[in-house]
FIKOLZA-1660 file (N, C-alpha, C; in steps of 0.1 Angstrom, whole numbers, plus 5000, padded with zeros to 4 digits):
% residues 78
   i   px   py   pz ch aa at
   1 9526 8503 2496  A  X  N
   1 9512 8499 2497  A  X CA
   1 9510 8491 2510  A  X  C
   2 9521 8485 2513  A  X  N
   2 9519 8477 2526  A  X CA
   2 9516 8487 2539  A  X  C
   3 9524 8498 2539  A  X  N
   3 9520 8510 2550  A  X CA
   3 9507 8515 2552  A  X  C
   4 9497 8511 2538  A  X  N
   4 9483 8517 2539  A  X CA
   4 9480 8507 2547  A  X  C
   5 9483 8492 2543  A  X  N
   5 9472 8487 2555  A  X CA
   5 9473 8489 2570  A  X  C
   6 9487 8490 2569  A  X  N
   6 9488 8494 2582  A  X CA
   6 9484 8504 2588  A  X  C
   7 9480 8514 2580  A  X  N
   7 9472 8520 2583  A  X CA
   7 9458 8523 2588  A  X  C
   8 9454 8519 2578  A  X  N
   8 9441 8508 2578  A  X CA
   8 9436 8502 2593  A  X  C
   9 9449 8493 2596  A  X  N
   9 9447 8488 2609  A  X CA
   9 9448 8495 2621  A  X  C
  10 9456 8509 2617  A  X  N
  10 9452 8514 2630  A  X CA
  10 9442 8521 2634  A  X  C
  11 9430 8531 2621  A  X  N
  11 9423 8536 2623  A  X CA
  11 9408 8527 2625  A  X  C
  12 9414 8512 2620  A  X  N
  12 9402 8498 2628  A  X CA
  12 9403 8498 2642  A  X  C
  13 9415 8499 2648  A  X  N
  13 9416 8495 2659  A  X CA
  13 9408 8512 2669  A  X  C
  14 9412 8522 2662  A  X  N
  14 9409 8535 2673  A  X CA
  14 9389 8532 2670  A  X  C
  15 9385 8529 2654  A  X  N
  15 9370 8518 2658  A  X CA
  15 9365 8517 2663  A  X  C
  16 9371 8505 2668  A  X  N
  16 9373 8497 2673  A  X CA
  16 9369 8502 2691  A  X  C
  17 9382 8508 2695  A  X  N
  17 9382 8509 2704  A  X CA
  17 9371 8522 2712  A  X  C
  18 9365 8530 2701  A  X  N
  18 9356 8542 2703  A  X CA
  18 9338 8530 2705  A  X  C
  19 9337 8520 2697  A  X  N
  19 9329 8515 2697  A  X CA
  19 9327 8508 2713  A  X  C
  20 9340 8500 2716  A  X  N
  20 9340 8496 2727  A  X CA
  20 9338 8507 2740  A  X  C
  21 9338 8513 2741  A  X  N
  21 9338 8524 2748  A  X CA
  21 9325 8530 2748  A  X  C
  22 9319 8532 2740  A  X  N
  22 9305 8530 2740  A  X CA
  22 9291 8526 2737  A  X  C
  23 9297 8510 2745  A  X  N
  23 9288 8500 2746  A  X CA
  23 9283 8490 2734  A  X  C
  24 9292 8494 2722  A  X  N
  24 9284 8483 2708  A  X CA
  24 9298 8474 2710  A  X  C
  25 9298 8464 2714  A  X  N
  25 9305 8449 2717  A  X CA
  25 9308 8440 2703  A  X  C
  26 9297 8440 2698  A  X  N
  26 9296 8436 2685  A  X CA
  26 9302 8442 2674  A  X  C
  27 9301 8456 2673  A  X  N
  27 9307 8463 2669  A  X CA
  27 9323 8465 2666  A  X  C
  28 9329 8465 2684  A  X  N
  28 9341 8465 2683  A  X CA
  28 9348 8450 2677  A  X  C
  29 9338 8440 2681  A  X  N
  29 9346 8429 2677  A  X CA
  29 9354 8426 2666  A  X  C
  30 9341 8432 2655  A  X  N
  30 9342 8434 2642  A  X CA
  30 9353 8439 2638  A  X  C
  31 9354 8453 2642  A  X  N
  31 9368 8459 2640  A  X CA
  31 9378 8460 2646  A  X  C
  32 9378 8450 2652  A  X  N
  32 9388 8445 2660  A  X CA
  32 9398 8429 2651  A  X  C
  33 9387 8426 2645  A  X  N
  33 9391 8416 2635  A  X CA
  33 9395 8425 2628  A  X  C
  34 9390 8432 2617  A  X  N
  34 9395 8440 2607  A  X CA
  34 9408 8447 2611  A  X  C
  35 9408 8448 2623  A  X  N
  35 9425 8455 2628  A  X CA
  35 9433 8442 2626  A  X  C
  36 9433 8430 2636  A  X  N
  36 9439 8418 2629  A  X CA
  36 9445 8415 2617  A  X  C
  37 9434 8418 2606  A  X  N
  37 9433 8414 2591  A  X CA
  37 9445 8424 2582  A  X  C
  38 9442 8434 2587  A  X  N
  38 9451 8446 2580  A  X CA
  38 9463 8450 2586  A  X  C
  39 9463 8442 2595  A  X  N
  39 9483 8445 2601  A  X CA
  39 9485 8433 2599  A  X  C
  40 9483 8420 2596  A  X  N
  40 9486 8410 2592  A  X CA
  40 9487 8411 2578  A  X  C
  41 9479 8417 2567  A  X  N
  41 9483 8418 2552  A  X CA
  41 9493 8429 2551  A  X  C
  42 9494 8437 2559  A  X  N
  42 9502 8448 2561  A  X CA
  42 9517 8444 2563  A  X  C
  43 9523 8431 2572  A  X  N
  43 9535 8426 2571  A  X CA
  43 9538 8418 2559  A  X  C
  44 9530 8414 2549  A  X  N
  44 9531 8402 2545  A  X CA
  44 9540 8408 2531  A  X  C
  45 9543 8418 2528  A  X  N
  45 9556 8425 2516  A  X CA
  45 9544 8418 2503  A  X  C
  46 9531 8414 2500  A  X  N
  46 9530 8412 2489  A  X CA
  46 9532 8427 2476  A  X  C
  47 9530 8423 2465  A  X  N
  47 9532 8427 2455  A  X CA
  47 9519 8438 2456  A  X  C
  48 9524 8452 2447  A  X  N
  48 9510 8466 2450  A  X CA
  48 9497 8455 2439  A  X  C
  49 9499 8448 2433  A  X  N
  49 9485 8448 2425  A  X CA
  49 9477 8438 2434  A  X  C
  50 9480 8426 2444  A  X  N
  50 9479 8421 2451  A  X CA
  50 9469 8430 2465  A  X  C
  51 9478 8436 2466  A  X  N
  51 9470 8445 2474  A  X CA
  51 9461 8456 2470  A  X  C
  52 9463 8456 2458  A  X  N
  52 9447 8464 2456  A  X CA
  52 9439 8455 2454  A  X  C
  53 9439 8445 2448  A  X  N
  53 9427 8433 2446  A  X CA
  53 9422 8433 2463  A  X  C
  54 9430 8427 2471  A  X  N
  54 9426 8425 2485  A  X CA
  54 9414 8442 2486  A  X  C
  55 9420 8450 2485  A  X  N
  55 9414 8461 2490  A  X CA
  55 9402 8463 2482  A  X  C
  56 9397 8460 2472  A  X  N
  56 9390 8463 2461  A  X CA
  56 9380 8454 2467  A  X  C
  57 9382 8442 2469  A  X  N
  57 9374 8429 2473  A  X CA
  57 9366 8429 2489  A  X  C
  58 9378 8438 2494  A  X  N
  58 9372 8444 2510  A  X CA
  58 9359 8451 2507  A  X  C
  59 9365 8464 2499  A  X  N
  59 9354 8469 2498  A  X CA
  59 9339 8467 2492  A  X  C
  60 9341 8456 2484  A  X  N
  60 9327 8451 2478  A  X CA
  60 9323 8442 2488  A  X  C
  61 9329 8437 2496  A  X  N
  61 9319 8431 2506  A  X CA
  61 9319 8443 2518  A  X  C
  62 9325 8449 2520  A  X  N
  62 9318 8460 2529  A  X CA
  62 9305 8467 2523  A  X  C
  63 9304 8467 2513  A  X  N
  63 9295 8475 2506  A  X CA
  63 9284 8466 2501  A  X  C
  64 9284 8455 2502  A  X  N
  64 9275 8445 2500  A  X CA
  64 9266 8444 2514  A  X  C
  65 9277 8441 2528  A  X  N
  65 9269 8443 2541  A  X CA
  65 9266 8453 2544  A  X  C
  66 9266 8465 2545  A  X  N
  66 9262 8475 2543  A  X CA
  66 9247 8475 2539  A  X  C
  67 9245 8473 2524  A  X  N
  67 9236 8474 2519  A  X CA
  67 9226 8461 2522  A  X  C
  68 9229 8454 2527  A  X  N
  68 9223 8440 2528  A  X CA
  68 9213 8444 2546  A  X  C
  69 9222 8450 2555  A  X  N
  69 9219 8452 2569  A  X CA
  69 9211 8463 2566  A  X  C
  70 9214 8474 2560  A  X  N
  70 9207 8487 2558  A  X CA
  70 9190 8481 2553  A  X  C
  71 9192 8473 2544  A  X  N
  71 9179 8468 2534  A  X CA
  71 9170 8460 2541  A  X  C
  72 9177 8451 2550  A  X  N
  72 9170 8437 2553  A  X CA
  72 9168 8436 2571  A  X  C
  73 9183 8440 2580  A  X  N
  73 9185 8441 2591  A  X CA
  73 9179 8454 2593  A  X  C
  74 9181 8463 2594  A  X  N
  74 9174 8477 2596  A  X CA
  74 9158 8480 2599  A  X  C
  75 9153 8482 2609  A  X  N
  75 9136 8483 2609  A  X CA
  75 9134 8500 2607  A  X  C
  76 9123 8500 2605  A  X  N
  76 9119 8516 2599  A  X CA
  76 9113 8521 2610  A  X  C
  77 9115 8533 2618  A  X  N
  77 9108 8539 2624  A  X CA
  77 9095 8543 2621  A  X  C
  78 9083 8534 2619  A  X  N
  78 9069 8544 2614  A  X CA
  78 9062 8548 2624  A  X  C
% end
């Protein structure tokens, strides 16, 4: 389970680095942390249920901002 994050961190970082590349800064920053975050849980040998909680909890706050930016941050073309 530790290999997924590492995984994880590398497809943040290519992201990461496609964002950077075309001009969202902010963007890349972001998942540029998230590349950080997941090769650093990635070495850390915890236990698989451990790491699904982490991953489960990622995802409800990715899915919280998401939905929060989409809803609130986002203006409407009229």
């Amino acid at each position: 389970m530790s290999r997924m994050f590492r995984v994880l961190g590398f497809w943040t970082l290519v992201t990461a680095l496609m964002a950077l590349a075309g001009g969202m800064v902010q963007m890349a920053l972001l998942f540029f942390f998230q590349t950080a975050a997941f090769m650093l849980l990635g070495y850390m040998n915890l236990k698989e249920k451990t790491y699904m909680l982490l991953f489960w909890g990622y995802m409800v706050l990715a899915f919280l901002g998401i939905t929060y930016w989409s809803f609130f941050e986002l203006e409407l073309p009229i």
